[in-house]
Gaussian input, Z-matrix of N, CA and C with variables (Angstrom, degrees):
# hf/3-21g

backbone

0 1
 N
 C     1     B1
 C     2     B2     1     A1
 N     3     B3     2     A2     1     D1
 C     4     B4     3     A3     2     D2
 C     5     B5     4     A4     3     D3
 N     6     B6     5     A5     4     D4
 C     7     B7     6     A6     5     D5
 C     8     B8     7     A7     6     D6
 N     9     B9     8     A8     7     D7
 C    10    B10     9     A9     8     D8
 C    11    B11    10    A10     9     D9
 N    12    B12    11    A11    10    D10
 C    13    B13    12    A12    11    D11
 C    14    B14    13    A13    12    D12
 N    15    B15    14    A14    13    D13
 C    16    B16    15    A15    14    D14
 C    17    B17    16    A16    15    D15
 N    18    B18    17    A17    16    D16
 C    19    B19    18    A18    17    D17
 C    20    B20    19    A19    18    D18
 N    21    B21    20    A20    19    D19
 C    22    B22    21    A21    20    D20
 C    23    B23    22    A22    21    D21
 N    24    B24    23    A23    22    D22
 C    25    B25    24    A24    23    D23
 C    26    B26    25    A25    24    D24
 N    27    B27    26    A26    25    D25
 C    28    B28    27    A27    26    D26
 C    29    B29    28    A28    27    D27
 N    30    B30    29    A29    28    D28
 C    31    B31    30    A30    29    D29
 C    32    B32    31    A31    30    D30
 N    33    B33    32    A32    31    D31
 C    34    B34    33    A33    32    D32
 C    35    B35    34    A34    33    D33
 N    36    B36    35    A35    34    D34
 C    37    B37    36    A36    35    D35
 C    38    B38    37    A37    36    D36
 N    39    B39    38    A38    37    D37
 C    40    B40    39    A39    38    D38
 C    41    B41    40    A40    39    D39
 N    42    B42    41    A41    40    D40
 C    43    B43    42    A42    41    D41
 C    44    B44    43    A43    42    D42
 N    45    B45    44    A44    43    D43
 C    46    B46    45    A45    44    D44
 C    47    B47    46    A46    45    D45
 N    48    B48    47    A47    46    D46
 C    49    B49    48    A48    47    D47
 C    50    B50    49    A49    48    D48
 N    51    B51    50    A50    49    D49
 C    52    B52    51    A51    50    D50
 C    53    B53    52    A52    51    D51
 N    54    B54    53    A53    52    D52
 C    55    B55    54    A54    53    D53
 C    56    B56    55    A55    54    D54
 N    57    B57    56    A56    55    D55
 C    58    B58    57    A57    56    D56
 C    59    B59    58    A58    57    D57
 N    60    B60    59    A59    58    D58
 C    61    B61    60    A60    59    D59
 C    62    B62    61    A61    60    D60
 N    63    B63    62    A62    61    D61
 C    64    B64    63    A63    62    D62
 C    65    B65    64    A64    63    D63
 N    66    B66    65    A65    64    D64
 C    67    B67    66    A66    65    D65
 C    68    B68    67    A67    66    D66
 N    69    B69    68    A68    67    D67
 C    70    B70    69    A69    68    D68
 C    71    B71    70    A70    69    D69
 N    72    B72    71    A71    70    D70
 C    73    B73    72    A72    71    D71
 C    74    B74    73    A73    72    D72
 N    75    B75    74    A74    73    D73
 C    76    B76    75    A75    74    D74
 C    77    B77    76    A76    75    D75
 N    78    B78    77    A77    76    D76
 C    79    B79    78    A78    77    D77
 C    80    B80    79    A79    78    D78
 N    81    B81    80    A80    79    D79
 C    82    B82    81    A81    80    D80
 C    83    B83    82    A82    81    D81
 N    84    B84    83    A83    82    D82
 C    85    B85    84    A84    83    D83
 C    86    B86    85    A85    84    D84
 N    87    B87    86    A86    85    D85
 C    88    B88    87    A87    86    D86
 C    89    B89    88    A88    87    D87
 N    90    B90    89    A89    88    D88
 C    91    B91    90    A90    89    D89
 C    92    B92    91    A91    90    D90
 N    93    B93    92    A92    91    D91
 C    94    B94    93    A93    92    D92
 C    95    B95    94    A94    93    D93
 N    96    B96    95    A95    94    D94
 C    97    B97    96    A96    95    D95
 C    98    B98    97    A97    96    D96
 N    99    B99    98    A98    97    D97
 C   100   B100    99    A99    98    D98
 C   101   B101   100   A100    99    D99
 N   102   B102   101   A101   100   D100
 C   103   B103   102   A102   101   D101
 C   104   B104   103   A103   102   D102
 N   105   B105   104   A104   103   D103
 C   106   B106   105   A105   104   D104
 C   107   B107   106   A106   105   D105
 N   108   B108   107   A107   106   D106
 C   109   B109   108   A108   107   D107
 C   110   B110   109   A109   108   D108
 N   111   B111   110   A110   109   D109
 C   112   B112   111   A111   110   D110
 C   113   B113   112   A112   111   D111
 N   114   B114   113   A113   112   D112
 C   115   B115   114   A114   113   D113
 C   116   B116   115   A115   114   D114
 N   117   B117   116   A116   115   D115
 C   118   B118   117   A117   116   D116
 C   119   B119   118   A118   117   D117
 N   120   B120   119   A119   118   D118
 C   121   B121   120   A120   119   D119
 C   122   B122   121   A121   120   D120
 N   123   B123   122   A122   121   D121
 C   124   B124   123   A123   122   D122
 C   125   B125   124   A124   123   D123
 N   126   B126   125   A125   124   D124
 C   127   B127   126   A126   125   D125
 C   128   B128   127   A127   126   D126
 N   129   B129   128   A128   127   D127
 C   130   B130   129   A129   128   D128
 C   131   B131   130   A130   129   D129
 N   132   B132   131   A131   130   D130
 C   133   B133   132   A132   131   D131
 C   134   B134   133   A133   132   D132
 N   135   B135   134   A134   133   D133
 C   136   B136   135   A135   134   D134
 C   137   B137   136   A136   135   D135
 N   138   B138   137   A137   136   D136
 C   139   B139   138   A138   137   D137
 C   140   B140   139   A139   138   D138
 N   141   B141   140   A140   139   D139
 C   142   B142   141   A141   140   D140
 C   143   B143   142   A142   141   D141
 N   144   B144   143   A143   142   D142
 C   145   B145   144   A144   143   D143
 C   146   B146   145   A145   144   D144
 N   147   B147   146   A146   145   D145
 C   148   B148   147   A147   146   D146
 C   149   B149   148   A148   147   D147
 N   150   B150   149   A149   148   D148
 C   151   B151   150   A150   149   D149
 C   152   B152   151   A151   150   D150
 N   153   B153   152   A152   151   D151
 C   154   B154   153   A153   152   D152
 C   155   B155   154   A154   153   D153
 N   156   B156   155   A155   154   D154
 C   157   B157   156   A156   155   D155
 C   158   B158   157   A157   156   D156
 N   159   B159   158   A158   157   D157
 C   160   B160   159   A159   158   D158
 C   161   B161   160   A160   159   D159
 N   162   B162   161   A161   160   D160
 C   163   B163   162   A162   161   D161
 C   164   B164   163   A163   162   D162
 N   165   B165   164   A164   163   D163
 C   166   B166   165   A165   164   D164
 C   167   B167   166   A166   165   D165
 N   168   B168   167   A167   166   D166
 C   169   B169   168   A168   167   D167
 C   170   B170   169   A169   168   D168
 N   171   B171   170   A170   169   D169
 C   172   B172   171   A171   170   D170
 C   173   B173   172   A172   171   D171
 N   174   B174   173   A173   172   D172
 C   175   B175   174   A174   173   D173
 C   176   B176   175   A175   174   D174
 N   177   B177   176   A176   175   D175
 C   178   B178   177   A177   176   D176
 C   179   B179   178   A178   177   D177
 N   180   B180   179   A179   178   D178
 C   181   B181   180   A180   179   D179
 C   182   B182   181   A181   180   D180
 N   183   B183   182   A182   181   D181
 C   184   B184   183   A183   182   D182
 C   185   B185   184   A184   183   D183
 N   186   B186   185   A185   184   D184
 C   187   B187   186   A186   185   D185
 C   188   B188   187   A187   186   D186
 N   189   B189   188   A188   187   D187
 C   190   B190   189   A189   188   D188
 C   191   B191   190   A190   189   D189
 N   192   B192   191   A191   190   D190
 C   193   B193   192   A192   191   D191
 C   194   B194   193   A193   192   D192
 N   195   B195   194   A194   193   D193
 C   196   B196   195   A195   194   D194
 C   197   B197   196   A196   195   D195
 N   198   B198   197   A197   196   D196
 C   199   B199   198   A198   197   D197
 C   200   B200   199   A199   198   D198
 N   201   B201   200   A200   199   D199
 C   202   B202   201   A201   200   D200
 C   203   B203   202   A202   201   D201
 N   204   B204   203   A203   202   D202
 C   205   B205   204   A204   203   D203
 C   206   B206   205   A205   204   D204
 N   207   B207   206   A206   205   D205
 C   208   B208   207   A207   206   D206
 C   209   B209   208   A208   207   D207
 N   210   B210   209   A209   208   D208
 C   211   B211   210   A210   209   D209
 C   212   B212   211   A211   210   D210
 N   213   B213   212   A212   211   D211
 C   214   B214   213   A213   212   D212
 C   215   B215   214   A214   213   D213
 N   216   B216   215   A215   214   D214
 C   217   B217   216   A216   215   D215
 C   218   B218   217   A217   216   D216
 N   219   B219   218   A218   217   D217
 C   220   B220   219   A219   218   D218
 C   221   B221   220   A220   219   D219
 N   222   B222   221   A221   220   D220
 C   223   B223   222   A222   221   D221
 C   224   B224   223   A223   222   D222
 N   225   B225   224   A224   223   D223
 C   226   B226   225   A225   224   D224
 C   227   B227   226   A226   225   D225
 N   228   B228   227   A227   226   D226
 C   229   B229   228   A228   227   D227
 C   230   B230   229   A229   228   D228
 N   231   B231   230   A230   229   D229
 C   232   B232   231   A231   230   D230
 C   233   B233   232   A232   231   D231
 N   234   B234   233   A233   232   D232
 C   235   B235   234   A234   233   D233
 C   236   B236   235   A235   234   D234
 N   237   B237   236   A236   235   D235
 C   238   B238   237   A237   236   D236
 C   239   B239   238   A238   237   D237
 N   240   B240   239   A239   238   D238
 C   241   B241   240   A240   239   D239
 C   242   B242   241   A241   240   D240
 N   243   B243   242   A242   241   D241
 C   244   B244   243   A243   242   D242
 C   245   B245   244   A244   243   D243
 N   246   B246   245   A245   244   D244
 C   247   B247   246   A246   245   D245
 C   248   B248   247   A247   246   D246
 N   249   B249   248   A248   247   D247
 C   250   B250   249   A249   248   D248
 C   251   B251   250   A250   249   D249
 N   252   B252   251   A251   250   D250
 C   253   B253   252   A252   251   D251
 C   254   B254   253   A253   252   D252
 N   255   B255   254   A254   253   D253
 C   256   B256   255   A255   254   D254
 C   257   B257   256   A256   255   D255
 N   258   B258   257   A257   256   D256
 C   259   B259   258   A258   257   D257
 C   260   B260   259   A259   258   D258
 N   261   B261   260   A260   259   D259
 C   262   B262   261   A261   260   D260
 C   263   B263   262   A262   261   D261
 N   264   B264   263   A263   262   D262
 C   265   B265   264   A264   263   D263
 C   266   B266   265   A265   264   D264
 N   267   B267   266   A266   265   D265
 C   268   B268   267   A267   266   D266
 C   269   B269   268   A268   267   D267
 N   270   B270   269   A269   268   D268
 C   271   B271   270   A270   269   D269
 C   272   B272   271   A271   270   D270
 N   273   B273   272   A272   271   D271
 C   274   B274   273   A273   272   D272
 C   275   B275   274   A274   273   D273
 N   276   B276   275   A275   274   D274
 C   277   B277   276   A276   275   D275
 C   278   B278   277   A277   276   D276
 N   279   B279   278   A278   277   D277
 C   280   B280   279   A279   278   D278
 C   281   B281   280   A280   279   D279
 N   282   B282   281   A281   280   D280
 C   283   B283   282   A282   281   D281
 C   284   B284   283   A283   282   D282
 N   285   B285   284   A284   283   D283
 C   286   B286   285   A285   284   D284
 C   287   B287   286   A286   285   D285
 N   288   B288   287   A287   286   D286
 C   289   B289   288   A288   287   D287
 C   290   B290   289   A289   288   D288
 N   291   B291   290   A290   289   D289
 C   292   B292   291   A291   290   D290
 C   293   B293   292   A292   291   D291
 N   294   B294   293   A293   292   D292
 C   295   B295   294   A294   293   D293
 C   296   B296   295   A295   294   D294
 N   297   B297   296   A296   295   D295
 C   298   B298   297   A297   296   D296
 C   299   B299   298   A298   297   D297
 N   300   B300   299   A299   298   D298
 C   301   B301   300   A300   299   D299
 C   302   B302   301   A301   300   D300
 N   303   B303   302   A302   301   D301
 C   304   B304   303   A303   302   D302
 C   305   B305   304   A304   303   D303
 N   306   B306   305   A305   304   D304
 C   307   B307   306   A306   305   D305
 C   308   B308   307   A307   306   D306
 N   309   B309   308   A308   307   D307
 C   310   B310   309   A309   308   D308
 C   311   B311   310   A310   309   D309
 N   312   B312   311   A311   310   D310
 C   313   B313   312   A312   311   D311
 C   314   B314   313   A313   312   D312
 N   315   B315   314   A314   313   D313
 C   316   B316   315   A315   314   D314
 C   317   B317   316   A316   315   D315
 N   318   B318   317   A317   316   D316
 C   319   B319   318   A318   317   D317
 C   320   B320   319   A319   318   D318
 N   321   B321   320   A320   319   D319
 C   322   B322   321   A321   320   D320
 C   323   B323   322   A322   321   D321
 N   324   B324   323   A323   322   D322
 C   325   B325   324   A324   323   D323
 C   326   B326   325   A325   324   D324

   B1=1.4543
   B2=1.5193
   B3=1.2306
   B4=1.5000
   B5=1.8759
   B6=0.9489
   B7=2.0168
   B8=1.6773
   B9=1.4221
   B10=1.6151
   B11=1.1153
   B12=1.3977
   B13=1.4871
   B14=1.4771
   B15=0.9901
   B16=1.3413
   B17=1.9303
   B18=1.1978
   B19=1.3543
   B20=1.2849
   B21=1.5047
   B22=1.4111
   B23=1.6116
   B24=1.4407
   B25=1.8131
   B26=1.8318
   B27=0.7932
   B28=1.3646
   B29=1.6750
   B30=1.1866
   B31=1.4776
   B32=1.5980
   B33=1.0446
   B34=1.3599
   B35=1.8822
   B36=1.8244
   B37=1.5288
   B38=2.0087
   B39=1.1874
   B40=1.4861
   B41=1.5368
   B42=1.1500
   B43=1.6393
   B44=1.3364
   B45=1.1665
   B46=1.2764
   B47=1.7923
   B48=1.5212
   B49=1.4270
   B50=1.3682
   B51=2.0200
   B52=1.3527
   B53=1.5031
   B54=1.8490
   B55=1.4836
   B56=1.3655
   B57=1.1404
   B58=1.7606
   B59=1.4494
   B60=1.2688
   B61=1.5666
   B62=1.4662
   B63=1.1501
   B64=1.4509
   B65=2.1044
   B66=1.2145
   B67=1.3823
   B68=1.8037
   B69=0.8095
   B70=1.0477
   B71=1.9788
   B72=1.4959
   B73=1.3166
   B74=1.8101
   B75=1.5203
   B76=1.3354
   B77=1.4136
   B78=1.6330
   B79=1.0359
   B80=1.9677
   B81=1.7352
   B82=1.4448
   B83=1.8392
   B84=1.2770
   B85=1.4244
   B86=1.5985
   B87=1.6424
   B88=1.6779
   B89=1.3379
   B90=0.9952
   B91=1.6773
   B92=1.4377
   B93=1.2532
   B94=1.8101
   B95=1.2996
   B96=1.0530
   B97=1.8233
   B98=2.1293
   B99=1.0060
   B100=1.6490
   B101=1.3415
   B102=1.3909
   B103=1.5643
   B104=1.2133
   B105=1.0977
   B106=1.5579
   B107=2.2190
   B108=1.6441
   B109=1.1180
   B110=1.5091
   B111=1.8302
   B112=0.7821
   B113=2.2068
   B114=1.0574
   B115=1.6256
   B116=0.9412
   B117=1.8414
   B118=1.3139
   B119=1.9236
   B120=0.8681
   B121=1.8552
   B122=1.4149
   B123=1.5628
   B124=1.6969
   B125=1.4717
   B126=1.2443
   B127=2.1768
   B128=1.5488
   B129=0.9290
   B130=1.6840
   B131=1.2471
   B132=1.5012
   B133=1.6461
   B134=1.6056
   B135=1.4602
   B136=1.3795
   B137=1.2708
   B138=1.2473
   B139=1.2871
   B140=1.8688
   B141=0.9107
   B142=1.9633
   B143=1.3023
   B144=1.7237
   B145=1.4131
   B146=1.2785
   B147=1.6547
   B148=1.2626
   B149=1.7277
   B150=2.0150
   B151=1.3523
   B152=1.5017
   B153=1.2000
   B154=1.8089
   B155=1.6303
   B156=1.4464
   B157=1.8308
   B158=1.5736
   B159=1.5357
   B160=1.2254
   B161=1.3528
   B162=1.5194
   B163=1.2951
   B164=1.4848
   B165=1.2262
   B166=1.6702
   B167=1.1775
   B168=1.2159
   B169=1.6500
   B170=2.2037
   B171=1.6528
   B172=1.0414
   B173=1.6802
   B174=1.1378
   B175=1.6505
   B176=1.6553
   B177=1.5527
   B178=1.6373
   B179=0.9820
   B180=1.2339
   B181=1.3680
   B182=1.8045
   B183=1.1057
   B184=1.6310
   B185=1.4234
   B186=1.7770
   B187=1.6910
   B188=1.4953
   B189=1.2787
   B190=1.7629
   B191=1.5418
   B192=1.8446
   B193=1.1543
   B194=2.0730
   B195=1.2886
   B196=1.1856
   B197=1.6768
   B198=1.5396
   B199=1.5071
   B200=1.5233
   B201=1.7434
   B202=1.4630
   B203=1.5510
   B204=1.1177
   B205=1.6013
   B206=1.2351
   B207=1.0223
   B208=1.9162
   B209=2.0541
   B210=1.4031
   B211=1.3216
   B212=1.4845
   B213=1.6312
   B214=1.5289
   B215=1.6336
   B216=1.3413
   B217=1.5130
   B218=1.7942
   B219=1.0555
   B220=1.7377
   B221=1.9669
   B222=1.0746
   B223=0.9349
   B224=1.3988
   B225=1.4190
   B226=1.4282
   B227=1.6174
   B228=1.3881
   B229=1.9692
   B230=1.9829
   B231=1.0827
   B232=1.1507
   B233=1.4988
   B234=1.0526
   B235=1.1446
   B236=1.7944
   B237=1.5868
   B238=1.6208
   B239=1.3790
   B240=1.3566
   B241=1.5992
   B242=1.9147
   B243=1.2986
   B244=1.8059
   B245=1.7784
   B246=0.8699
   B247=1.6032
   B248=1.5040
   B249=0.6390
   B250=1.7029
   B251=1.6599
   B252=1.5885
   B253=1.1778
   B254=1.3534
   B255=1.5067
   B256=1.8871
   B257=1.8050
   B258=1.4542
   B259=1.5239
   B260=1.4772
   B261=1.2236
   B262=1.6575
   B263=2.0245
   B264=0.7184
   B265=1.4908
   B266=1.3579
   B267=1.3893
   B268=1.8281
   B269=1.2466
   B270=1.1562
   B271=1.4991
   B272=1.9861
   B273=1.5335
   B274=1.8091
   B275=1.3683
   B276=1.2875
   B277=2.0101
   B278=1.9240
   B279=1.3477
   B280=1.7781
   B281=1.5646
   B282=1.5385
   B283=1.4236
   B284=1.5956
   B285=1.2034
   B286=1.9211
   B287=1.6627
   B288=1.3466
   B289=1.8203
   B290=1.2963
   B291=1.2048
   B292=1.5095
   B293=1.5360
   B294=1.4776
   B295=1.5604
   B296=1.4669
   B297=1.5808
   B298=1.0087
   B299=1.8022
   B300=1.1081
   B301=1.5116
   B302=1.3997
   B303=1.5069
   B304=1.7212
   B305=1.5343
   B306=0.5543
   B307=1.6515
   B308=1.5093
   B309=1.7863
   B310=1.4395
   B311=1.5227
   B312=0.9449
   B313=1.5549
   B314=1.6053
   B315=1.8122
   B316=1.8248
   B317=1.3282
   B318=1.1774
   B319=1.8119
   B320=2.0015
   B321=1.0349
   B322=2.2059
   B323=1.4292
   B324=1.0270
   B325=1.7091
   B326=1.5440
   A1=108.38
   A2=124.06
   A3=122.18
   A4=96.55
   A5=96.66
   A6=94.63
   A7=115.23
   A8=100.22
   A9=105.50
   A10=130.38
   A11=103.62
   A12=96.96
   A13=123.07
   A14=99.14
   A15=102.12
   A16=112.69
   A17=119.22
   A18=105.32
   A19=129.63
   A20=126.44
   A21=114.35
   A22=95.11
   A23=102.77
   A24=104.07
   A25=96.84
   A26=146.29
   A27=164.55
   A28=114.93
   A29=129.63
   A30=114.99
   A31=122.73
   A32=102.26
   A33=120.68
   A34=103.29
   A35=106.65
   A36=114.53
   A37=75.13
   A38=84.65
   A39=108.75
   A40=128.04
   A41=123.35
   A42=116.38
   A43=129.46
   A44=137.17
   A45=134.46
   A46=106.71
   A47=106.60
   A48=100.58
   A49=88.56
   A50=116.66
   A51=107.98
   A52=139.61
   A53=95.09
   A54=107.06
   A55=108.91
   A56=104.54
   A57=107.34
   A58=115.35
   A59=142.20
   A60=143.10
   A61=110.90
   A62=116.62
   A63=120.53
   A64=97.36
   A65=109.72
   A66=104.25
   A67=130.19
   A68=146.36
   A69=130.21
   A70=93.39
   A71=116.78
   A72=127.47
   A73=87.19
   A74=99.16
   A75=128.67
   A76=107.20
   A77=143.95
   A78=145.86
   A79=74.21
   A80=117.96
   A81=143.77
   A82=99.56
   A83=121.63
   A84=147.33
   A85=101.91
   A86=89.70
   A87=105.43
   A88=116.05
   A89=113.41
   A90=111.80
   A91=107.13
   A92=154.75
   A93=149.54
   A94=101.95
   A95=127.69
   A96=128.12
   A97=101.04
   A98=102.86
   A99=108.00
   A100=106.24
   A101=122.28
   A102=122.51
   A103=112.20
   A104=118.35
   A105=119.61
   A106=95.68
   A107=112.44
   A108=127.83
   A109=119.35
   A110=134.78
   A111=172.59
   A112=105.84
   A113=92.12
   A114=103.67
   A115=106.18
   A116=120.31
   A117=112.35
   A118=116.12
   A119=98.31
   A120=95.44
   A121=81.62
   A122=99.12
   A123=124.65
   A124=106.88
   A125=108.61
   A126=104.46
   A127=86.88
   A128=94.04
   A129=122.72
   A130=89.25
   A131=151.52
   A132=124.46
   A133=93.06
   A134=118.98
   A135=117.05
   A136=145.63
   A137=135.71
   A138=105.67
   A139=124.31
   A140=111.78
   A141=103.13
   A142=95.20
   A143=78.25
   A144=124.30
   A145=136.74
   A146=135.63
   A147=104.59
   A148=62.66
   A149=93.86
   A150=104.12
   A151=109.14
   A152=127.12
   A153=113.07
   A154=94.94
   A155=91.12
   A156=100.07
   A157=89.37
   A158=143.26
   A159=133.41
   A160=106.25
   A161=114.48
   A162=122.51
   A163=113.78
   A164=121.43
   A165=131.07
   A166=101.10
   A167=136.35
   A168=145.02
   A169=85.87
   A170=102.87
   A171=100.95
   A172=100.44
   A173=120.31
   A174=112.30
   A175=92.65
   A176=101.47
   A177=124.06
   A178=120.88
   A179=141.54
   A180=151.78
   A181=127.39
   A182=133.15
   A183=128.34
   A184=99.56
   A185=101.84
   A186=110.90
   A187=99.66
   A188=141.68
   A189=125.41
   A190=73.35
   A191=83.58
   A192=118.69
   A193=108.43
   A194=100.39
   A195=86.74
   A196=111.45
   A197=133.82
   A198=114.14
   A199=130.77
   A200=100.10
   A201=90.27
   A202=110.70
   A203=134.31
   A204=121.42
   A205=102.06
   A206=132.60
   A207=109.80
   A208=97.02
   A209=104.64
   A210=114.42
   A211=77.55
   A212=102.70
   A213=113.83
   A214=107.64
   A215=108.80
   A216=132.62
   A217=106.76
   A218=116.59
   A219=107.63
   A220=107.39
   A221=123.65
   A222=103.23
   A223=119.29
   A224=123.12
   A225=135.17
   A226=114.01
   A227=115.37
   A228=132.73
   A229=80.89
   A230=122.21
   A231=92.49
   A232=151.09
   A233=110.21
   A234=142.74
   A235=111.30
   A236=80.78
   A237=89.53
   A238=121.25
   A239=112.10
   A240=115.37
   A241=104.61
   A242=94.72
   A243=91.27
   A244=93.72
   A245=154.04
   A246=155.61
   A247=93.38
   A248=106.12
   A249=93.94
   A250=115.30
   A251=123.12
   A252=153.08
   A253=137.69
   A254=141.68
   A255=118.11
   A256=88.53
   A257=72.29
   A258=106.65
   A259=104.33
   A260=118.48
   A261=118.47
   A262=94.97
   A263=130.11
   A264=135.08
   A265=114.76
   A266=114.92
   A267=113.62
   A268=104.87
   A269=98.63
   A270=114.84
   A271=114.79
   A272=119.04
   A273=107.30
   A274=90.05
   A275=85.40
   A276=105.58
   A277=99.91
   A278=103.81
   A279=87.20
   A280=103.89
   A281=103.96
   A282=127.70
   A283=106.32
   A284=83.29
   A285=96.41
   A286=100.86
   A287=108.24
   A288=116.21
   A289=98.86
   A290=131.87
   A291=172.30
   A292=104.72
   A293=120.79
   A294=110.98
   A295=131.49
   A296=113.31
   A297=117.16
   A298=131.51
   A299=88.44
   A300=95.57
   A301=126.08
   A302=97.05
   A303=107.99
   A304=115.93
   A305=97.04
   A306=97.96
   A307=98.25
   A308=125.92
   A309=118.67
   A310=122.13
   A311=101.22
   A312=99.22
   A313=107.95
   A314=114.11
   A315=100.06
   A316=104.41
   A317=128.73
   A318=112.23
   A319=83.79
   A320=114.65
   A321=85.44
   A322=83.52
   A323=139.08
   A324=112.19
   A325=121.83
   D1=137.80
   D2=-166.16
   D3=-100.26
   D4=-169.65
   D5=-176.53
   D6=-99.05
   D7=46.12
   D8=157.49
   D9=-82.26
   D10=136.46
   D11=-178.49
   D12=-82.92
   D13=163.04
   D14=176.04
   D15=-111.40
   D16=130.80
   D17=151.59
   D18=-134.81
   D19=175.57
   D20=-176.85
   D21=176.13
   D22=-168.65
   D23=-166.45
   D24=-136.29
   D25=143.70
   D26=-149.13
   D27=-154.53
   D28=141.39
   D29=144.60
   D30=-101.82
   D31=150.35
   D32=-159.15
   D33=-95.18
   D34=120.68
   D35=-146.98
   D36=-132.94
   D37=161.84
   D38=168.99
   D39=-119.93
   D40=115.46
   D41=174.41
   D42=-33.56
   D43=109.45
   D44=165.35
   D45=-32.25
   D46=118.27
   D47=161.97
   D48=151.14
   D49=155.90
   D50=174.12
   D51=-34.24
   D52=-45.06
   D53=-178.99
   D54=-113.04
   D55=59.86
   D56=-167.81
   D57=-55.54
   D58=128.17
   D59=155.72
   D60=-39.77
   D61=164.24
   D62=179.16
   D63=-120.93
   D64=138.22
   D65=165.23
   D66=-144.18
   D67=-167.45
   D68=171.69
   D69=-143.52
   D70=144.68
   D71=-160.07
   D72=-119.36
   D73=133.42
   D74=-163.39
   D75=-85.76
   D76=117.47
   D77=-124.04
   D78=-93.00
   D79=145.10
   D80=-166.43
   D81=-54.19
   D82=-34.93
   D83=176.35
   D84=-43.98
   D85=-90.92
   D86=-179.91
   D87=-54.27
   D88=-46.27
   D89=177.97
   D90=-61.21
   D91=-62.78
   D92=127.70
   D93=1.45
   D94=-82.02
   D95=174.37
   D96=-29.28
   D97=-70.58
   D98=-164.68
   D99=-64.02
   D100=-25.81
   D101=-175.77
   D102=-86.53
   D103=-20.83
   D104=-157.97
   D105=-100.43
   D106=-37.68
   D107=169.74
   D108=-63.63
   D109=-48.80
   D110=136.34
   D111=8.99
   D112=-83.02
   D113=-173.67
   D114=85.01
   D115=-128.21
   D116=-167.72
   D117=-86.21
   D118=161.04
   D119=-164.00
   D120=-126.54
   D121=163.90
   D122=-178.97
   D123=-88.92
   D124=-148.47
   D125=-150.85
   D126=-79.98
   D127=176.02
   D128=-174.65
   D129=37.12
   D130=39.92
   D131=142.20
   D132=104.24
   D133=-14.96
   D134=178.98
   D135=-39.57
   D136=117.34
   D137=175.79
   D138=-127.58
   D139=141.95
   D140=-159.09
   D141=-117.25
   D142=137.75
   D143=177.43
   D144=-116.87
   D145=-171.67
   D146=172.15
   D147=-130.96
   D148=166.52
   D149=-173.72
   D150=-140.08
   D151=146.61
   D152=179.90
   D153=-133.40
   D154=125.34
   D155=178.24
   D156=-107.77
   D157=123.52
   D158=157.54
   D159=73.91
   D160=-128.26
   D161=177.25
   D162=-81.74
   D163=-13.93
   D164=-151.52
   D165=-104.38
   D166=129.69
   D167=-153.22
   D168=-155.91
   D169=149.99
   D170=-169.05
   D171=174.16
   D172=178.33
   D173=-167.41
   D174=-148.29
   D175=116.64
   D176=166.55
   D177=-131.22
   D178=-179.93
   D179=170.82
   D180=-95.68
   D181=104.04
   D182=162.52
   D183=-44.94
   D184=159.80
   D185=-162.83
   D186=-145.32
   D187=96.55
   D188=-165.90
   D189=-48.91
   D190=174.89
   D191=-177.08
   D192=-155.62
   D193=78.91
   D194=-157.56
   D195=-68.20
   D196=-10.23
   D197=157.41
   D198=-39.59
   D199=-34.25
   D200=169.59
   D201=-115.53
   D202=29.14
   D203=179.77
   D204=72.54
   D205=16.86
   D206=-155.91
   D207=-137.46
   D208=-142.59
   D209=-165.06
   D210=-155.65
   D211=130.98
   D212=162.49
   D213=-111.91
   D214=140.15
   D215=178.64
   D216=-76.97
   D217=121.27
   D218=179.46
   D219=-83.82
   D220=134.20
   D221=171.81
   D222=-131.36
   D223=111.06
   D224=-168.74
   D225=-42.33
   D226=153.85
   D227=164.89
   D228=-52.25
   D229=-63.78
   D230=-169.28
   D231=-89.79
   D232=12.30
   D233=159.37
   D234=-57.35
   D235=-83.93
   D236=178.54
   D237=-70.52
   D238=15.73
   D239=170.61
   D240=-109.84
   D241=-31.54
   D242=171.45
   D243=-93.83
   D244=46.44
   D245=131.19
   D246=-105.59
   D247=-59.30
   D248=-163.16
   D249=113.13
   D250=8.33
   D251=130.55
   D252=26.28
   D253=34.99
   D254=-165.63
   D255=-98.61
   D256=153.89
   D257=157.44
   D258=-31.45
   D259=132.49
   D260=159.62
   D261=102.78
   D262=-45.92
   D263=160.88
   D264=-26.18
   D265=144.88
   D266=160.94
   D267=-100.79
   D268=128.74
   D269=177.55
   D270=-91.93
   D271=117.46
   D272=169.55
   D273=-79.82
   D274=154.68
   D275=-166.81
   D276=-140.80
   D277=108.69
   D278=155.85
   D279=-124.14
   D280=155.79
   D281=-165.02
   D282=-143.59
   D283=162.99
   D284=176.04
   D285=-169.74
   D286=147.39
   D287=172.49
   D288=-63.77
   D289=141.02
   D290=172.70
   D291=-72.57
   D292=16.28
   D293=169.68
   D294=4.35
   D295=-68.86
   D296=167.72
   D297=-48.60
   D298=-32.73
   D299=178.25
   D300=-91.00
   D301=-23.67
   D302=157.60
   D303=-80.09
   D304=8.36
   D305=-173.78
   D306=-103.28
   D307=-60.08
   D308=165.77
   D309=-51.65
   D310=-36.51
   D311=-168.43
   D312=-68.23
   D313=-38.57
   D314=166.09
   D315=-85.17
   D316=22.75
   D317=168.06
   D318=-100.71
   D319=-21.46
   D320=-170.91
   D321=-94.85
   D322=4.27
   D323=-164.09
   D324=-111.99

């Protein structure tokens, strides 16, 4: 995958469970675009990126998700507390593969 970005708008859902994660699900398109660009990905199918919600820029990992075909975005308490963020919201999202970080992660592994 070369260092395009990606952008798009999502709403932002929470995991069922006491301490549920919050994520936003990657429109069926882009996620096809990143998988097919991508190759080999890190544990659980991962693949890291850097991501900018608003002002807040930061480096995580996409996660398949096979209920929806897609790649879900994790998105931290703090994140969505410096956005200003709830559950149920559309979130604009830009992204790009993390080259650099894919690149270390198959040199230790």
């Amino acid at each position: 995958m070369d260092k395009s970005t990606y952008e798009f708008s999502s709403e932002l859902w929470r995991h069922p469970g006491e301490a549920g994660w919050c994520f936003v699900t990657l429109p069926e398109d882009i996620a096809d675009d990143i998988d097919a660009a991508v190759g080999v990905r890190a544990g659980f199918g991962s693949i890291p990126v850097v991501v900018s919600v608003g002002a807040t820029s930061w480096k995580t990992s996409l996660f398949p998700d096979s209920s929806s075909d897609s790649f879900v975005l994790p998105m931290k308490k703090a994140i969505r507390e410096a956005q200003q963020l709830e559950v149920g919201e559309t979130v604009s999202v830009q992204l790009r593969h993390d080259t650099d970080r894919a690149a270390q992660e198959k040199r230790s592994s």
